[in-house]
N, CA, C and O atoms as a Tripos MOL2 file, in Angstrom:
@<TRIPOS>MOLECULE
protein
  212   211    53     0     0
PROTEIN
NO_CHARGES

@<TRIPOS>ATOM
      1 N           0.8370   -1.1520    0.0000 N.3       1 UNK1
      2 CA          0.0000    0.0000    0.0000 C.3       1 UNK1
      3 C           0.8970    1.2350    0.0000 C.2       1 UNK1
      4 O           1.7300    1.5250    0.8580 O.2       1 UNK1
      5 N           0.5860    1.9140   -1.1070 N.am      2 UNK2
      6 CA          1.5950    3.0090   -1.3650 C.3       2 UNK2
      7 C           0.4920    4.4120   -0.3750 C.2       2 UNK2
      8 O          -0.7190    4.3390   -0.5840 O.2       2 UNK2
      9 N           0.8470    5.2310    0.3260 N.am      3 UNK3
     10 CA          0.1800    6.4600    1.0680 C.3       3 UNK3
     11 C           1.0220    7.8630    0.8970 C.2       3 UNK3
     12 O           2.0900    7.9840    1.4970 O.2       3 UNK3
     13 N           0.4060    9.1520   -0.1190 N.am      4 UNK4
     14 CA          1.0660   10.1070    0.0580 C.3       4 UNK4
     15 C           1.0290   10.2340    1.6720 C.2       4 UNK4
     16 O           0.4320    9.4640    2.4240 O.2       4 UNK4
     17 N           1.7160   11.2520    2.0080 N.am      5 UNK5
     18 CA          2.1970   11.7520    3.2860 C.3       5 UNK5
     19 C           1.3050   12.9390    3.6750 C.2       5 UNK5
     20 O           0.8190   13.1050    4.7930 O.2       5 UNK5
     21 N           1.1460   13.7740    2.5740 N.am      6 UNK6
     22 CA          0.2040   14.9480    2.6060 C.3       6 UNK6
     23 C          -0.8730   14.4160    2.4450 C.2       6 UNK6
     24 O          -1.4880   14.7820    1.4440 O.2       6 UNK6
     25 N          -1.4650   13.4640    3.2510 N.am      7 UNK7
     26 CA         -2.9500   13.3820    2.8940 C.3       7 UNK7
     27 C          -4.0000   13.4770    4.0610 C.2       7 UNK7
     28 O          -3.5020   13.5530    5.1840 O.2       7 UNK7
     29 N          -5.7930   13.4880    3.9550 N.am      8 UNK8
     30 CA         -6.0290   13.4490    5.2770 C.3       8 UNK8
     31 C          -5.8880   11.7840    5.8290 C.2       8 UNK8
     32 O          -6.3150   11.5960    6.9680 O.2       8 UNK8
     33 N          -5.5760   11.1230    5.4270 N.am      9 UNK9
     34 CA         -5.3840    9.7270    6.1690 C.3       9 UNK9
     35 C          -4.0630    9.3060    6.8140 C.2       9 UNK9
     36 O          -2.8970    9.1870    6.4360 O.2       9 UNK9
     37 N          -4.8860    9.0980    8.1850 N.am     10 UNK10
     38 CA         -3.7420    9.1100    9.3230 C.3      10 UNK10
     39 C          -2.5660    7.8710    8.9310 C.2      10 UNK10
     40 O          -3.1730    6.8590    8.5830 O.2      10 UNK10
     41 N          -1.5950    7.7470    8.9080 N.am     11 UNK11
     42 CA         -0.3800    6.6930    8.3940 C.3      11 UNK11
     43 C          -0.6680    5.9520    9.2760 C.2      11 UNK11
     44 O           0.0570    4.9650    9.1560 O.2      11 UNK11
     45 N          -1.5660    5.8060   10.4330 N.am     12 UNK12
     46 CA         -1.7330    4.7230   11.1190 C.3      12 UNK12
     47 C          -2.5390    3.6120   10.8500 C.2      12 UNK12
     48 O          -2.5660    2.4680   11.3030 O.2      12 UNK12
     49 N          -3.3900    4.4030    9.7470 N.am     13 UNK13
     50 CA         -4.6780    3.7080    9.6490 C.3      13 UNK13
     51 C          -4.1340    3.0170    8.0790 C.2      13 UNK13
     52 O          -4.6930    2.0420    7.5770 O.2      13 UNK13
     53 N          -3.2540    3.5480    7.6070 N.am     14 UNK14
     54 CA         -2.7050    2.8160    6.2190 C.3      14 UNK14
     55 C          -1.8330    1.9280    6.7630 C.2      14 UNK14
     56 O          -1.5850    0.9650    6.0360 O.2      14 UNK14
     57 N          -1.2740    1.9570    7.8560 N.am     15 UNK15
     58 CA         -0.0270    0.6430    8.0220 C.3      15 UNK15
     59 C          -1.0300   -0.4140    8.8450 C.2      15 UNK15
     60 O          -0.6630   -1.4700    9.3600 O.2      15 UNK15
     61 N          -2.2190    0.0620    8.8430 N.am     16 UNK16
     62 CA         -3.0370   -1.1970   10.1210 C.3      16 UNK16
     63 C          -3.8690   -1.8030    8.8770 C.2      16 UNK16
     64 O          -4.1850   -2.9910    8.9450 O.2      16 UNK16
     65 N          -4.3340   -0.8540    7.4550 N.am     17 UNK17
     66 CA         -4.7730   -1.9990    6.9640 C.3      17 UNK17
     67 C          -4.0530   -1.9780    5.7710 C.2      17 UNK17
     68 O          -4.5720   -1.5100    4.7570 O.2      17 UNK17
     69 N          -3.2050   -2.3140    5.7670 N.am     18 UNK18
     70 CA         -2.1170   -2.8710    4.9380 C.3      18 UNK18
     71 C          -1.3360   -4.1000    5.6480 C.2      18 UNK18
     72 O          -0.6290   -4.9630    5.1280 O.2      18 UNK18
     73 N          -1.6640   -3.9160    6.8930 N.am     19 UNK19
     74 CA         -1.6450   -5.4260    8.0250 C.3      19 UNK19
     75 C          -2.4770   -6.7500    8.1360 C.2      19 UNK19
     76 O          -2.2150   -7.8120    8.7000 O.2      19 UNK19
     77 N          -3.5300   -6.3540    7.4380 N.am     20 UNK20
     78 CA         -4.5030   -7.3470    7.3880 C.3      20 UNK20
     79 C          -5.0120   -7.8500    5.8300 C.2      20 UNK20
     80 O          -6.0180   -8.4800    5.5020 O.2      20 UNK20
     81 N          -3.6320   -7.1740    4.8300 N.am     21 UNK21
     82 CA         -3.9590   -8.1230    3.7330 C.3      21 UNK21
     83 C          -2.4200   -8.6910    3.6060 C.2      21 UNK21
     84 O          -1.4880   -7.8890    3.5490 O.2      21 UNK21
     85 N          -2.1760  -10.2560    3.5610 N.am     22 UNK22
     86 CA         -1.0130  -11.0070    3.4810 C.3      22 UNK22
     87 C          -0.3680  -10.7760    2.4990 C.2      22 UNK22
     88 O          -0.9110  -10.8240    1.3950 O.2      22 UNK22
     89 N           0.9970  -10.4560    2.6440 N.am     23 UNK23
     90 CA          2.2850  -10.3940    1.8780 C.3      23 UNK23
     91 C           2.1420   -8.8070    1.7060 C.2      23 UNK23
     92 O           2.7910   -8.3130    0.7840 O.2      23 UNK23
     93 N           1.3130   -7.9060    2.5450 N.am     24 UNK24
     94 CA          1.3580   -6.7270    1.6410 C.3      24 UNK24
     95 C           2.3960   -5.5990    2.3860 C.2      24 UNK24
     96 O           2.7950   -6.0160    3.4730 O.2      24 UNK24
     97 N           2.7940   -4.5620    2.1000 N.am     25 UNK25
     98 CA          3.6800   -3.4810    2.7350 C.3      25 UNK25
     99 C           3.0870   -2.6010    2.8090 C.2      25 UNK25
    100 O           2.0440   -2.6000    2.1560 O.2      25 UNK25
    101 N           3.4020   -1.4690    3.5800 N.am     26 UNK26
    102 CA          3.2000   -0.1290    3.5930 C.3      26 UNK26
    103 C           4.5070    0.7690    3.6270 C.2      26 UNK26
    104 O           5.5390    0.6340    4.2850 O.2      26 UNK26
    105 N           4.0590    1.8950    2.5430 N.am     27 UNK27
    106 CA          4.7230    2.9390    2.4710 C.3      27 UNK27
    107 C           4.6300    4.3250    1.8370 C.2      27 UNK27
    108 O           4.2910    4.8110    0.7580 O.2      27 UNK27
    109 N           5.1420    4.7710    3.1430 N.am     28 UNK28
    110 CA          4.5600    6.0200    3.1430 C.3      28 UNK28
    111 C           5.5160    7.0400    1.9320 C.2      28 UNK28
    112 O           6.6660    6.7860    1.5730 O.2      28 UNK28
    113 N           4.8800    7.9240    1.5790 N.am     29 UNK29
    114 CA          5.5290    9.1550    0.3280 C.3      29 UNK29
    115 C           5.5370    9.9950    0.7980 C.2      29 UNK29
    116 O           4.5190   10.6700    0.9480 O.2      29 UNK29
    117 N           6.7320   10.3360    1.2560 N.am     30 UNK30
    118 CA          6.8460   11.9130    1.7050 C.3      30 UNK30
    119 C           6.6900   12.8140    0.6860 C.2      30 UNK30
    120 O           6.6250   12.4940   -0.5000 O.2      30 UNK30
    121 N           6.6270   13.9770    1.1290 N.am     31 UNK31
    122 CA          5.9840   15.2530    0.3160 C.3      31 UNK31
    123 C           5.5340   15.2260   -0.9170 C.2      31 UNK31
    124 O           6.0220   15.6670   -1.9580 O.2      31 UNK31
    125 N           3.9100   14.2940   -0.5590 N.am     32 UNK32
    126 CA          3.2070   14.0400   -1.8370 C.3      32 UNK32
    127 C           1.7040   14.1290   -1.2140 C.2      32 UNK32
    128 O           1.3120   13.8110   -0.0920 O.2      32 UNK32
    129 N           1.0840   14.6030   -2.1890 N.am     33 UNK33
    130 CA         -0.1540   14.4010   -1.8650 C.3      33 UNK33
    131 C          -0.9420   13.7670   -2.7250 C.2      33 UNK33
    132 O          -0.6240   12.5860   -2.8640 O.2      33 UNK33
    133 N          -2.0660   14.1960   -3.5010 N.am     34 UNK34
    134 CA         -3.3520   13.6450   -4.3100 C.3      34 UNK34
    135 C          -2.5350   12.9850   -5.2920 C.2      34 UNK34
    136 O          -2.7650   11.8340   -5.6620 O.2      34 UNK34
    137 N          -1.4690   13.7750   -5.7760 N.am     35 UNK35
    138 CA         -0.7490   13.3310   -7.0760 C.3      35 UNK35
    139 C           0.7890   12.9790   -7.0420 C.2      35 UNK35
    140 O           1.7060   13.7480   -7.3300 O.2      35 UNK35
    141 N           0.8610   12.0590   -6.7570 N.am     36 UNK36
    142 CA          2.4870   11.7420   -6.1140 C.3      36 UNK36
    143 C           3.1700   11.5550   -7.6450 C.2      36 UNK36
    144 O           4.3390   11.8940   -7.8270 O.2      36 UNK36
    145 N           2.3730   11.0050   -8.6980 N.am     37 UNK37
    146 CA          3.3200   10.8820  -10.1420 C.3      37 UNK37
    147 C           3.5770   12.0570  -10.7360 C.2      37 UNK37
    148 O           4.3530   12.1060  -11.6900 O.2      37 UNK37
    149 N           2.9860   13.1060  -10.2730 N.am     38 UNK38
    150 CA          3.5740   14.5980  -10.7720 C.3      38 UNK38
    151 C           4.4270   15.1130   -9.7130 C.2      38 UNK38
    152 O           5.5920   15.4610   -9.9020 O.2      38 UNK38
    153 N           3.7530   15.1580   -8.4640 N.am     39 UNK39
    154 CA          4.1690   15.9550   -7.4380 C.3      39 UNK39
    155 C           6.0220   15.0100   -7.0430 C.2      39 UNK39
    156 O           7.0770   15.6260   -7.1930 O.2      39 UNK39
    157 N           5.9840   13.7990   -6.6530 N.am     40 UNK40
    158 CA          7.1730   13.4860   -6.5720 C.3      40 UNK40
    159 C           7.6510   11.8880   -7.4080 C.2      40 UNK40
    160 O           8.0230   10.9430   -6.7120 O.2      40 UNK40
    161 N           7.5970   11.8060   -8.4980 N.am     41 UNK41
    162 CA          7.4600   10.6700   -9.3540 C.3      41 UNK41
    163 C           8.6950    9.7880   -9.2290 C.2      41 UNK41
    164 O           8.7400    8.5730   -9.4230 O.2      41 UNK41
    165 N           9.8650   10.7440   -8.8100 N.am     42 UNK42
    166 CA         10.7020    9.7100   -8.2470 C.3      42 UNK42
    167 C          11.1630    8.5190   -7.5170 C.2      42 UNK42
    168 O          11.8280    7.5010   -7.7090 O.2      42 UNK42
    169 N          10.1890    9.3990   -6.1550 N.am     43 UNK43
    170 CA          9.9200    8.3780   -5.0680 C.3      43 UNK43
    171 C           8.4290    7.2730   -5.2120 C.2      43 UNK43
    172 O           8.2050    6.0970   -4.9240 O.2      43 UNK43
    173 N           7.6420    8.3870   -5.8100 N.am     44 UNK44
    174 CA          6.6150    7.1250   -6.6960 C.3      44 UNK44
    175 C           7.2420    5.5550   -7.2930 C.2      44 UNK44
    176 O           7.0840    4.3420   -7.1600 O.2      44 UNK44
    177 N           7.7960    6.2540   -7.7970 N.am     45 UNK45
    178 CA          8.5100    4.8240   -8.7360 C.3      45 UNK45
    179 C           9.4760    4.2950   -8.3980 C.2      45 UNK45
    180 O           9.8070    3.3270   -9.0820 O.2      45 UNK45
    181 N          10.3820    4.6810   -7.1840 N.am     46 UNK46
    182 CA         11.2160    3.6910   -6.5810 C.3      46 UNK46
    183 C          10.3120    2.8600   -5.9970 C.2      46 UNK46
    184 O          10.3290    1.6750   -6.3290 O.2      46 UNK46
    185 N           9.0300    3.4870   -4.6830 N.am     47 UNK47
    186 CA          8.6350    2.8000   -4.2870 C.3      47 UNK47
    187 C           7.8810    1.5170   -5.0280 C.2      47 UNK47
    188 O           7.6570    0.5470   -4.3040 O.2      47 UNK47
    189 N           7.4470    1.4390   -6.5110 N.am     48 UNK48
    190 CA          6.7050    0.6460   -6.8620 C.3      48 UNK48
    191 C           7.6170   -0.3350   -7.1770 C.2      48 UNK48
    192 O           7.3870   -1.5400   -7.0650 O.2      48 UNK48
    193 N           8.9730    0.3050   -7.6940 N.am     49 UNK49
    194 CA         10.2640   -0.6120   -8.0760 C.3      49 UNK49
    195 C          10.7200   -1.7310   -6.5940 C.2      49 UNK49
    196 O          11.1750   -2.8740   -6.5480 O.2      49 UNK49
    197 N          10.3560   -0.8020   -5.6010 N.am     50 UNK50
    198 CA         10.7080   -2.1210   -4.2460 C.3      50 UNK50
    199 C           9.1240   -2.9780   -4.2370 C.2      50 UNK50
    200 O           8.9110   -4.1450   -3.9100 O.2      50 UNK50
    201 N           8.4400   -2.2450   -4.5740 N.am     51 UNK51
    202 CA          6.9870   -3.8100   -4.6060 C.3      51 UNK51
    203 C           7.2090   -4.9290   -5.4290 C.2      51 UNK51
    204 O           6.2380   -5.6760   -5.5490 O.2      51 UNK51
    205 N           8.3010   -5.2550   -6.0630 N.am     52 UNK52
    206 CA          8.7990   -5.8620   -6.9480 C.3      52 UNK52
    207 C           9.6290   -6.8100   -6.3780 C.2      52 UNK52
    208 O           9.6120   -7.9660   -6.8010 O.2      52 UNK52
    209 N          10.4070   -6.4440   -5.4050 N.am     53 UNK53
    210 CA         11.7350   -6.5370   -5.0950 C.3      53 UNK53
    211 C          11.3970   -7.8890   -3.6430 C.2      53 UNK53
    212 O          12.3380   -8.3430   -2.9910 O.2      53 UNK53
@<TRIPOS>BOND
     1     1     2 1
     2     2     3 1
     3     3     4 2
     4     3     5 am
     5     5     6 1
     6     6     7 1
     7     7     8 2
     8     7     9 am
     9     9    10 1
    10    10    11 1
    11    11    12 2
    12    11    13 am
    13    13    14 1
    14    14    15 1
    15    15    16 2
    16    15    17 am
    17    17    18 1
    18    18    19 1
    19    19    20 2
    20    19    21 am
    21    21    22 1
    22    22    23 1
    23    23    24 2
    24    23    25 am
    25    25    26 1
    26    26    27 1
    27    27    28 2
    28    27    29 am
    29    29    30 1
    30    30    31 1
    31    31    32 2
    32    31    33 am
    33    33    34 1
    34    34    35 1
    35    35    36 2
    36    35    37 am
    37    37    38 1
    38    38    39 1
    39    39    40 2
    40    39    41 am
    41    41    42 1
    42    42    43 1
    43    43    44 2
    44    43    45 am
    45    45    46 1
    46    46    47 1
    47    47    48 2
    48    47    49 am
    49    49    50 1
    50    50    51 1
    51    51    52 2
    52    51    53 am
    53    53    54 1
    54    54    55 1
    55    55    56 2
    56    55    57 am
    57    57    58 1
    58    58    59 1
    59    59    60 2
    60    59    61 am
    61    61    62 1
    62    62    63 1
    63    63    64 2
    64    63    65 am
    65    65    66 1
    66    66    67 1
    67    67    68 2
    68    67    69 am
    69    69    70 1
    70    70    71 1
    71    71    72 2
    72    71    73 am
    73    73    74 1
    74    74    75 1
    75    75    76 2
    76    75    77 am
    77    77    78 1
    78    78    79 1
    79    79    80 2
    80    79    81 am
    81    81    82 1
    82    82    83 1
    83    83    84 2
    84    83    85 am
    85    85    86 1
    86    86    87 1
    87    87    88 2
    88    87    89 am
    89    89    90 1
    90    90    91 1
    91    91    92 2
    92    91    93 am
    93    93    94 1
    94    94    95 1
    95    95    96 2
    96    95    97 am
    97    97    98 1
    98    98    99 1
    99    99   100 2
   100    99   101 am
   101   101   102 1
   102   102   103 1
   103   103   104 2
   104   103   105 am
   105   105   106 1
   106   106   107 1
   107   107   108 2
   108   107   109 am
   109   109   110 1
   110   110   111 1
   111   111   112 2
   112   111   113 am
   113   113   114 1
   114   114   115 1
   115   115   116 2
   116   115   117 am
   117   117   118 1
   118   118   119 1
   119   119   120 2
   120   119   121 am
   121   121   122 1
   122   122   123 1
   123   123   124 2
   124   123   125 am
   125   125   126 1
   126   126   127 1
   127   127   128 2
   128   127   129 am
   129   129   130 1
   130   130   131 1
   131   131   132 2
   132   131   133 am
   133   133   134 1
   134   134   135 1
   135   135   136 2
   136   135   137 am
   137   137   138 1
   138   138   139 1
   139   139   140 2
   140   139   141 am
   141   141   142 1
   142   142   143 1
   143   143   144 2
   144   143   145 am
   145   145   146 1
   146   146   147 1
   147   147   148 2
   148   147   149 am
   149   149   150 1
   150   150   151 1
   151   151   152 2
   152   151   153 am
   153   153   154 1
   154   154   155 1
   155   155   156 2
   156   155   157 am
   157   157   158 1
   158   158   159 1
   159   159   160 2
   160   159   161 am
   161   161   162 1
   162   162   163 1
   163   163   164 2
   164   163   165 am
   165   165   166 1
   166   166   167 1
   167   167   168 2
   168   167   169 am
   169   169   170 1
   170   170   171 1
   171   171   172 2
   172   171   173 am
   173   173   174 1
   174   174   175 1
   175   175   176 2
   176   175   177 am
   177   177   178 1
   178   178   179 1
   179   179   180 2
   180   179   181 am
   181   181   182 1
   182   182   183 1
   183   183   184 2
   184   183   185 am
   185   185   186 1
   186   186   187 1
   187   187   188 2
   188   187   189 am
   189   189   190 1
   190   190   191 1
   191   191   192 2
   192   191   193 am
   193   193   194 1
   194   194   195 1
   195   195   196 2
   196   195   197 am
   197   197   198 1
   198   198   199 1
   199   199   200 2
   200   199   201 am
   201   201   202 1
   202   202   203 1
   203   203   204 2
   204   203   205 am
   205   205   206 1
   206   206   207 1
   207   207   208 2
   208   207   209 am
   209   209   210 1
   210   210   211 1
   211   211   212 2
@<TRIPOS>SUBSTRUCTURE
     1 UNK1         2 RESIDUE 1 A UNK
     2 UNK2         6 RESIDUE 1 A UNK
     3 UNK3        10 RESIDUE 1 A UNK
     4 UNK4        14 RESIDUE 1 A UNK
     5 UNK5        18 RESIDUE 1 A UNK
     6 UNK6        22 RESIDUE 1 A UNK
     7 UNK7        26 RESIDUE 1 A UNK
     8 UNK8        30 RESIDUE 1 A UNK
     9 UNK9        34 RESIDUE 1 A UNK
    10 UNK10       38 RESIDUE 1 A UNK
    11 UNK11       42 RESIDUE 1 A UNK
    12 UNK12       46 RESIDUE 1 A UNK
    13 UNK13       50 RESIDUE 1 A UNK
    14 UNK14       54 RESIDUE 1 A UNK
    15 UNK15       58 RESIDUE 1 A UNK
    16 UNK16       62 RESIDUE 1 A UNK
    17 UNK17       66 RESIDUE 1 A UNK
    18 UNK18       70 RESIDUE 1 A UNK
    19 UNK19       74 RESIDUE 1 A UNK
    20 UNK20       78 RESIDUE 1 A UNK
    21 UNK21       82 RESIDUE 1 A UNK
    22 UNK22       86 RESIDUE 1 A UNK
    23 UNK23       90 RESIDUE 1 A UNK
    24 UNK24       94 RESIDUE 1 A UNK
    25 UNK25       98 RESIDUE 1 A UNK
    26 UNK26      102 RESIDUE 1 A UNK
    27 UNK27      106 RESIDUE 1 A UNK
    28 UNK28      110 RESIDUE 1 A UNK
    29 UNK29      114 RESIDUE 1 A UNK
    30 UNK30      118 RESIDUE 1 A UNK
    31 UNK31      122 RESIDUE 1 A UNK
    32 UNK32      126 RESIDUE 1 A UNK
    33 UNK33      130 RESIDUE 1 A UNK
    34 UNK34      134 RESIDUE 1 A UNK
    35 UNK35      138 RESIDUE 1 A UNK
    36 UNK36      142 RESIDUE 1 A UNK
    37 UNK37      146 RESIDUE 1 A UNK
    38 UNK38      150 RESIDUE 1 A UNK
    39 UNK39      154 RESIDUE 1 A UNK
    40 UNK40      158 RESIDUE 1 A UNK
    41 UNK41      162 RESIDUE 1 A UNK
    42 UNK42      166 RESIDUE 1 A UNK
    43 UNK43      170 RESIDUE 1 A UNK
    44 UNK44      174 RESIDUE 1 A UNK
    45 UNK45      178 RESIDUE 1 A UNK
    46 UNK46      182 RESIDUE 1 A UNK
    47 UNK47      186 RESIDUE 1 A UNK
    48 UNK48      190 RESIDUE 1 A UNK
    49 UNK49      194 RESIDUE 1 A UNK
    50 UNK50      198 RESIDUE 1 A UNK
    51 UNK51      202 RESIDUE 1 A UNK
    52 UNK52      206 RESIDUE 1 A UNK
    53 UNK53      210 RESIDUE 1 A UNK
């Protein structure tokens, strides 16, 4: 579960249900919000590059 950082959803509530589906991760995007592939596409796409990994 990928979560901008700028969003209203608490990172607690993305790492608790990202806990209750098997094999899955959480991670959070710093300084991103609605649009993380414009706003920071870098870290967008590393992170999808480690869902891989």
């Amino acid at each position: 579960m990928l979560l901008p950082e700028v969003n209203e959803a608490n990172p607690g509530y993305g790492r608790a249900y990202a806990a209750t589906l098997p094999g899955s991760t959480f991670t959070l995007l710093p300084r991103s919000g609605h649009l993380p592939q414009v706003e920071t596409p870098e870290e967008l796409l590393g992170a999808i590059d480690d869902l891989g990994r």
